[in-house]
VMD Tcl script that draws the C-alpha trace (Angstrom):
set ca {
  {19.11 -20.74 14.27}
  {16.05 -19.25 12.22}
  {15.44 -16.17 14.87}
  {13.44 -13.13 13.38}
  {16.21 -10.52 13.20}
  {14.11 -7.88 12.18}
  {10.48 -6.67 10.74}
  {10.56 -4.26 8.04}
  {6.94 -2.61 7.06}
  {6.41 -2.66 3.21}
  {3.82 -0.64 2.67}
  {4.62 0.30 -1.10}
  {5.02 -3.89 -1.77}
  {8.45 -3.46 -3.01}
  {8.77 -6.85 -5.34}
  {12.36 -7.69 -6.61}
  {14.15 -7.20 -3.43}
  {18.15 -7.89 -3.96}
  {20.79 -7.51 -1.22}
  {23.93 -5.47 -2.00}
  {26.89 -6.68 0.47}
  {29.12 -3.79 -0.56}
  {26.46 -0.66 0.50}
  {24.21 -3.25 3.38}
  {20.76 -2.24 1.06}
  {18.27 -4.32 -0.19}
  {17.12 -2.70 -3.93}
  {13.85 -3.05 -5.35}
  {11.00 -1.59 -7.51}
  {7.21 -0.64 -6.19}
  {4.31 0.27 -8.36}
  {3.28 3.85 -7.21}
  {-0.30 4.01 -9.27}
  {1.37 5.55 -12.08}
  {5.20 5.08 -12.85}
  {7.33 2.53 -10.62}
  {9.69 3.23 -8.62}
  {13.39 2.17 -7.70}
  {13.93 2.19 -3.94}
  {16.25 1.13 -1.68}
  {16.14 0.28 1.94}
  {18.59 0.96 4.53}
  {19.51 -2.04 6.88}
  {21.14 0.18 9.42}
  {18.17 2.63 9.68}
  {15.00 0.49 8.08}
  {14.36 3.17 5.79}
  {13.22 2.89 2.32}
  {14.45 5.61 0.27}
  {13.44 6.69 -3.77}
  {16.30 6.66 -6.27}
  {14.47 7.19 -9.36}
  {11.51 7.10 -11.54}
  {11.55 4.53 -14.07}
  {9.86 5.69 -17.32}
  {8.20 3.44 -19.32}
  {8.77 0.46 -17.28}
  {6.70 -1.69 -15.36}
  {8.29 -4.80 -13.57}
  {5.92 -7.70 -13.71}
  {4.09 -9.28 -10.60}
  {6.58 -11.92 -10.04}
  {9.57 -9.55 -9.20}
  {12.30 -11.72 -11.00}
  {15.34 -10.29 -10.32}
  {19.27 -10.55 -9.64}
  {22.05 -8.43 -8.47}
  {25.84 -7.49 -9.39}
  {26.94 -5.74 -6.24}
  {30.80 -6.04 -8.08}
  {29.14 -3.25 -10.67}
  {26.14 -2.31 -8.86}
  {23.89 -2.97 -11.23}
  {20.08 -4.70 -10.43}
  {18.41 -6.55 -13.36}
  {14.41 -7.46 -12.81}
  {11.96 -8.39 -15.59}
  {9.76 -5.87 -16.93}
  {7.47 -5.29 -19.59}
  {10.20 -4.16 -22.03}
  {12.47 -7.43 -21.10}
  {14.72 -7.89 -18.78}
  {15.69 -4.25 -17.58}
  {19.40 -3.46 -15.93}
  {19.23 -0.16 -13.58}
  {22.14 1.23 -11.97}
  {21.15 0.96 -8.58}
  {23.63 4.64 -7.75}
  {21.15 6.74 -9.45}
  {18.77 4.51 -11.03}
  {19.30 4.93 -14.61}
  {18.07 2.36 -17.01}
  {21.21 1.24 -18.83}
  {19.97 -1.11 -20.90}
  {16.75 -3.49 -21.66}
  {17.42 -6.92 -23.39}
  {14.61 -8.48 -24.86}
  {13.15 -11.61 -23.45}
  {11.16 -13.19 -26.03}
  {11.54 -16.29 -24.20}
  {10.28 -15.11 -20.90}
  {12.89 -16.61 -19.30}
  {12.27 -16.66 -15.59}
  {14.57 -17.13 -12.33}
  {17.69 -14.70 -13.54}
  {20.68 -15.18 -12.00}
  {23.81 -13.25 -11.43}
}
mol new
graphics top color blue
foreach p $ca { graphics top sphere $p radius 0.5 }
foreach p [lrange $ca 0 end-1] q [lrange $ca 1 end] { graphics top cylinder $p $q radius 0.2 }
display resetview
């Protein structure tokens, strides 16, 4: 019926927000003025939490990304291609080039 279920505050402008059914969080990455940052936010509690620093990586302005939530893992375009995180403790598992800049990834 399009009723606002709730209002979550962004303040660190988390870009790249996915839903995972299997845990109820949204995932996503923030700039914090020097490294970004992989977060996820509660839905039961509204509460962003920090999973990890991500060296070396910054995702771009648009926030492209997708999510597995069968594997858990959370893909989002970055400046080294398109990066996949594993959204338990945040490690990068791999970056695949994107020479192409392909846009709108899908899972």
């Amino acid at each position: 019926n399009g009723n606002i279920i709730a209002t979550i505050s962004n303040n660190n402008n988390v870009k790249g927000i996915e839903y995972d059914a299997n845990s109820n969080k949204l995932f996503g990455t923030y700039w914090n003025g020097s490294q970004e940052i992989f977060t996820s936010l509660d839905l039961s509690t509204n509460t962003f939490s920090n999973i990890s620093s991500l060296s070396g990586v910054q995702s771009l302005a648009s926030g492209v990304s997708t999510f597995d939530s069968n594997s858990g893992r959370y893909f989002i375009s970055t400046n080294l291609g398109i990066t996949i995180i594993d959204k338990e403790n945040g490690n990068i598992i791999a970056t695949i080039s994107n020479n192409n800049n392909v846009k709108g990834i899908e899972f």
